[in-house]
N, C-alpha and C positions, 0 to 999 in steps of 0.2 A: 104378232106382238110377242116380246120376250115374255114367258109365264116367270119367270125369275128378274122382278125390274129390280130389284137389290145388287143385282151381279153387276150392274152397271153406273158409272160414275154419276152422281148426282151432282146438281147445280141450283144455284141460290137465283131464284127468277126475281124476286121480288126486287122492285126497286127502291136504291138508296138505303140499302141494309148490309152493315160488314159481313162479306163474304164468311161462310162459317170457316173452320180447319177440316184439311183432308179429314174422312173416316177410315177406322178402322175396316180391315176387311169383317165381313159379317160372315157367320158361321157356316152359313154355303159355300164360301168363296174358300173357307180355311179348307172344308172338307172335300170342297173339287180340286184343292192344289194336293190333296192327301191323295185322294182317286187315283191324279192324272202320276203324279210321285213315285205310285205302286205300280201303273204301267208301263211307267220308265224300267223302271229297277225291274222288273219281274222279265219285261220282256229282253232287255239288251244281257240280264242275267242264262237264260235260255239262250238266246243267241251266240253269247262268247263263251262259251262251258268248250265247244267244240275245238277251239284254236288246240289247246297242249296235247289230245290227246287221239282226235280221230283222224286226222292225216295219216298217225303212225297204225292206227287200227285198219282205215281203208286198205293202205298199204298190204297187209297181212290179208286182206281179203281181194287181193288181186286189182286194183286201183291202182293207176300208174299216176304221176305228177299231174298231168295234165288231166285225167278225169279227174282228178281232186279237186283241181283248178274248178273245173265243170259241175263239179257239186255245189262248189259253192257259190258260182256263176248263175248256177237257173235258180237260185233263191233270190237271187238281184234281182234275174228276168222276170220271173213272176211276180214278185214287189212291186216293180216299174209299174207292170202293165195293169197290178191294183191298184197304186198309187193313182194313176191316171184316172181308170175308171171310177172308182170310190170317190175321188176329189171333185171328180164333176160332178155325179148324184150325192151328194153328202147329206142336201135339204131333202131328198126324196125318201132316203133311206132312213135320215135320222142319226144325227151324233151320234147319238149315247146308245144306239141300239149295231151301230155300227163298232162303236169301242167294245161293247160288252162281247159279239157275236166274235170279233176279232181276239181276244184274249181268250173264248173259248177253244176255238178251233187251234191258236198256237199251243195251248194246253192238251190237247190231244194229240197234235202232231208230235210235242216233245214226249210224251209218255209213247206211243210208237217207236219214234226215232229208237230209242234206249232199247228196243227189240228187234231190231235189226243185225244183234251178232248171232241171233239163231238160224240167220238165213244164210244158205250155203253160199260160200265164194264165190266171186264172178259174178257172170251178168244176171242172175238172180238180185244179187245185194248190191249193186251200181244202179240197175234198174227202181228199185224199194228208194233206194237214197234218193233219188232224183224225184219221184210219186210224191214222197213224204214231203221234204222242204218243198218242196213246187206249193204244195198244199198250205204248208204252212209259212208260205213268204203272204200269201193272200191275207192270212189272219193279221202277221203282223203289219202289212200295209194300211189295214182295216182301222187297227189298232191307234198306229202313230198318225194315220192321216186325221182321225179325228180328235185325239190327244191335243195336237197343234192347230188346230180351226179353236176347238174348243178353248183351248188359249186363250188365243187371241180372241175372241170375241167377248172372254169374261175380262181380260187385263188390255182393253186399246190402248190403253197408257203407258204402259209397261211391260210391253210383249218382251223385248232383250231381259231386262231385267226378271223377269217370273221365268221366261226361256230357260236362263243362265241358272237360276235357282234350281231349277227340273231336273237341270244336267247335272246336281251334283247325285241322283240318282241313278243317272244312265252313266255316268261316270264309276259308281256305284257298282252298279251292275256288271259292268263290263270290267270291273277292278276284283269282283267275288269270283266272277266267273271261272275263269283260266283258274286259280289256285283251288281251288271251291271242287273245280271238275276234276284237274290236273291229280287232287289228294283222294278224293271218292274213286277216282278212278283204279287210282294204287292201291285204294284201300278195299276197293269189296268189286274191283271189276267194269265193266264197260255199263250194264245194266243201271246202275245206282242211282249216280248222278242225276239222265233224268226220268226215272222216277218220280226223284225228290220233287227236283224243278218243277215238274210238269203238276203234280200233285199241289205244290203250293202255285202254280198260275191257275190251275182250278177255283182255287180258294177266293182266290182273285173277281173272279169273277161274282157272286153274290153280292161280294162287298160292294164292286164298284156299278149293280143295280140298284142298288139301295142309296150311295151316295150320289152318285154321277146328277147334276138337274137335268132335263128338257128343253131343249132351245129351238124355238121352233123359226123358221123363217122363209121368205119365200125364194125360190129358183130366180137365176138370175140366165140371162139370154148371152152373158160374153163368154168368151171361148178361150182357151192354151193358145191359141193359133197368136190372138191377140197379143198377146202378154208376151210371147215370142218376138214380137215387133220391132222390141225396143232392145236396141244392143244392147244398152248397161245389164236386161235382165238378163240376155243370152250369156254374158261375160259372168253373171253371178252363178249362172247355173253351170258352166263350167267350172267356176271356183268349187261348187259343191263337188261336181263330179271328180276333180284332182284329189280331194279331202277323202271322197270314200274308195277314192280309186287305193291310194296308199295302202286305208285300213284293210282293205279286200286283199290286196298283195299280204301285207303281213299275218293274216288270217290265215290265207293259205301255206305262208313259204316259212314263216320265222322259227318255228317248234320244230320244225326239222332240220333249218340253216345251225339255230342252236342245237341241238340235239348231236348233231354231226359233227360242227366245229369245237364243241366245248365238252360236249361227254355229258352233257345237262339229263336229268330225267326230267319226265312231264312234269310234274311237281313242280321241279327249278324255274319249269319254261313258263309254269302259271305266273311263279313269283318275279320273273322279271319283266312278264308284259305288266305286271304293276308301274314302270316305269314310264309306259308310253297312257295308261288310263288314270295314275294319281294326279300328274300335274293339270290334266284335262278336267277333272272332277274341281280340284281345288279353286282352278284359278277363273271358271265358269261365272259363276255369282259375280264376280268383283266385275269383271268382261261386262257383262249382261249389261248392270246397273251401268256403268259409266256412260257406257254405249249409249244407254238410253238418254243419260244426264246430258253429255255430247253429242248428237245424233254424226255432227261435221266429224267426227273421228272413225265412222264408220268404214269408211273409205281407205282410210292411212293402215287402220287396221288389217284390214284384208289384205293391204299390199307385204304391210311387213310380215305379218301371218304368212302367204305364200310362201313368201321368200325363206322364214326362216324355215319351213317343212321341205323345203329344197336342199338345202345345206344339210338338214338331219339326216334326209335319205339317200345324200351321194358321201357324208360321213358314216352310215351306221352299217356297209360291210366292210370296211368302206372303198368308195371310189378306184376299182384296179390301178386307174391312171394316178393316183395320189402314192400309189407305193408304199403302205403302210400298212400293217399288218396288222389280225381282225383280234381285238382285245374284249372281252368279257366288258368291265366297264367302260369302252366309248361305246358298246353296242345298247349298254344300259342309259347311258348319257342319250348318244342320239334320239332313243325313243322319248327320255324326257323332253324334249326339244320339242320333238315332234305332237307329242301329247299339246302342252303348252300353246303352240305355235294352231293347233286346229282350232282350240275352242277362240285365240285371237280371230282366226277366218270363220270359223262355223255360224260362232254367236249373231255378229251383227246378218248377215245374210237373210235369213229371214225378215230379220221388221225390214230393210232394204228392198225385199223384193215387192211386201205390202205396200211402202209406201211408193213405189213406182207403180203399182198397180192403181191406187187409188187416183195418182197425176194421171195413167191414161183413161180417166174417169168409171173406173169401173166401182158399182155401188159399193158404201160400206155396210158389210153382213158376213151372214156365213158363206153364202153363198161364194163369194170373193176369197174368203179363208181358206175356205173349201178346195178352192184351184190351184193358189198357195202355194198350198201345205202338199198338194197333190204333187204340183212342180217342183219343192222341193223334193221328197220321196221320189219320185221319180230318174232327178237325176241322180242323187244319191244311188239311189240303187242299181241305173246304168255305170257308175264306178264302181259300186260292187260286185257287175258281172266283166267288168273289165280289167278289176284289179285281182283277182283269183285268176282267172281263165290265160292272159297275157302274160302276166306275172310269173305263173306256172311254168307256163309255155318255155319264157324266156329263159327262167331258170333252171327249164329241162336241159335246153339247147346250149345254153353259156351255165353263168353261174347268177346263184344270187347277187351278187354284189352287183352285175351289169344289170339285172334286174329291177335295183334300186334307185340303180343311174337314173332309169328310166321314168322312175315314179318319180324325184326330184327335178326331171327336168319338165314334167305336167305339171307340176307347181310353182316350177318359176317365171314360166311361159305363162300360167294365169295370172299372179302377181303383176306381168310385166305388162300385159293389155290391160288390166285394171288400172293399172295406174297412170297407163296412156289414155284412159276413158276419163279419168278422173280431172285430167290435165286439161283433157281436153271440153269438156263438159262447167269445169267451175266458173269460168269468164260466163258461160254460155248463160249458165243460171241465173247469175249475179247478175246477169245482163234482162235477163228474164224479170227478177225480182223488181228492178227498178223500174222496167215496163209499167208493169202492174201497179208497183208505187204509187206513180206518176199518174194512170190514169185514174186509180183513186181517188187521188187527188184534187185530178182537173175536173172528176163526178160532184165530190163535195165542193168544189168553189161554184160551179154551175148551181149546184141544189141552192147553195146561201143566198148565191147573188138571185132568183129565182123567188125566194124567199124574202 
């Protein structure tokens, strides 16, 4: 039984009484959305600190493209494979003891990381780099996989919507990062930055034992395998993996495609990955809510979504075969595009993949959330080892622009079975619904005439 029955919608049982008006979220619900807000922002702020300025530092310590790529490939990998784990045992472990434990250890990992220019060149410091994020992809797996159970299990109503709200902190985060890192860096050295970060996701942590609640619930018996079953969910968890696949490519490659082509300092390169994290931040909320308000738009959304994160990435070196040459602002434009154009696909995915889960009967709990949240993380983060790692790769071998190609054409290829899923699937439903209808129906004429 929930220890928190406040966190959960309440209903007028009595009979023949005007239903009351929605309530107010109660002062639990405001300070778990403050909690879970802090772990957005704190955590995706430690994470993107590293875009402007440690490519060009690896670099300098003997890092070629491709272990770059690899650095930030086994942070996916290890993610994934907590994601997975953690999402299965979620109830055993305990939400909130699984958040707090995860925000600790990403806090130590990022106070480490920022010591790592003391260690000599070479396989010494590629070695450490790998140790460390290995380490700390687990915390944040930890982290998010229970952030989004925890969600959804406080807002069943409005998972998009409270989702969408979240993001305008991991929006946030990921908007401070790059300029935040990019100028600390300039300004007092490689050391600083995190420091700082790591120092304030400490801080982090007391807060969010003190507010976080306790939700307890029991293990449930279904399995990832399950959930894998059902095509629409496999085609969603590709849409995920094309979204973080992108982000992983321009993590790794963009601070130095700019840096090269334009003469940018890290600094510059913080301020204009603002391009690709403000319209994502901004237009999140609005996304979430509608989403929710229309659950039917879900669909349309992710297609157009795709599509347009397609077009952004075969525009933003752009395209060789387009014959046009690389400009400063399309390369600012296409990121807006592409920013824009994810939270369209990201947002609705989640409650999407809940409520497919729930059709192929599996309980509603945490337990459910728990696998979720896991499968999202999961494949999110195999994009993130495959859009650093590939990406690099590609760009060692050709250029970034081909590069790009390639990340646009994993998102119009998802787009395009989405929407042949969609096409194919609505007759099917509708077909379904009147089923059901029907024999409603023919249950209650039976009861009456019976009666």
């Amino acid at each position: 039984m929930d220890p928190h029955p406040e966190l959960q919608p309440t209903e007028n049982d009595a009979p023949g009484e005007t239903p009351e008006p929605p309530q107010r979220m109660t002062k639990r619900q405001i300070l778990t959305l403050i909690s879970i807000a802090s772990v957005n922002f704190s955590s995706m702020i430690c994470y993107s600190i590293l875009g402007p300025f440690f490519p060009n530092e690896a670099v300098k310590k003997g890092a070629s493209q491709t272990v770059i790529g690899l650095i930030f490939g086994c942070y996916a990998i290890c993610n994934l494979l907590g994601a997975l784990i953690l999402g299965k045992y979620i109830v055993q472990i305990g939400a909130k003891f699984m958040l707090v434990m995860g925000l600790f250890v990403s806090s130590v990992c990022t106070i480490l990381f920022g010591l790592l220019n003391r260690v000599p060149a070479g396989a010494a410091f590629i070695s450490l780099c790998f140790i460390v994020r290995s380490v700390d992809a687990v915390g944040f797996a930890a982290a998010m996989t229970s952030s989004f159970a925890m969600t959804a299990k406080i807002f069943p109503n409005n998972v998009a919507t409270v989702l969408g709200s979240l993001e305008i902190f991991t929006g946030l985060g990921l908007i401070m990062g790059p300029p935040v890192g990019g100028w600390f860096y300039q300004s007092f050295g490689y050391e600083v930055p995190f420091m700082l970060l790591g120092c304030f996701l400490l801080v982090m942590v007391p807060f969010n034992i003190y507010v976080l609640p306790v939700i307890e619930a029991e293990p449930s018996k279904d399995s990832f395998l399950r959930l894998l079953m059902k095509t629409k969910i496999v085609l969603l968890c590709y849409v995920i993996f094309t979204l973080s696949a992108g982000l992983g490519y321009l993590d790794a490659t963009l601070s130095l495609f700019a840096i090269d082509t334009f003469g940018l300092s890290p600094g510059y390169v913080g301020l204009i990955m603002l391009g690709l994290s403000l319209p994502y931040c901004l237009a999140s909320p609005l996304l979430g809510y509608f989403t929710d308000k229309y659950p039917v738009t879900r669909s349309w959304f992710m297609v157009i979504g795709g599509t347009a994160t397609g077009i952004g990435f075969w525009f933003l070196g752009p395209a060789p075969f387009f014959n046009i040459s690389s400009h400063l602002w399309l390369l600012v434009l296409m990121l807006a595009i592409i920013g824009f154009s994810l939270g369209m696909t990201a947002i609705p995915t989640f409650p999407e993949i809940i409520t497919c889960a729930y059709d192929l009967g599996y309980e509603e709990g945490l337990s459910t959330l728990g696998m979720v949240s896991g499968l999202f993380g999961a494949f999110w983060s195999l994009g993130m080892f495959y859009g650093p790692t590939v990406g690099a790769l590609i760009t060692q071998n050709l250029n970034f622009q081909w590069a790009a190609v390639v990340q646009g054409s994993l998102a119009f290829l998802g787009a395009f079975f989405l929407a042949v899923c969609y096409f194919y699937q609505q007759p099917q439903e509708r077909s379904d619904r009147r089923a059901t209808g029907d024999r409603q129906t023919d249950e209650t004429t039976a009861l009456l005439s019976a009666g």
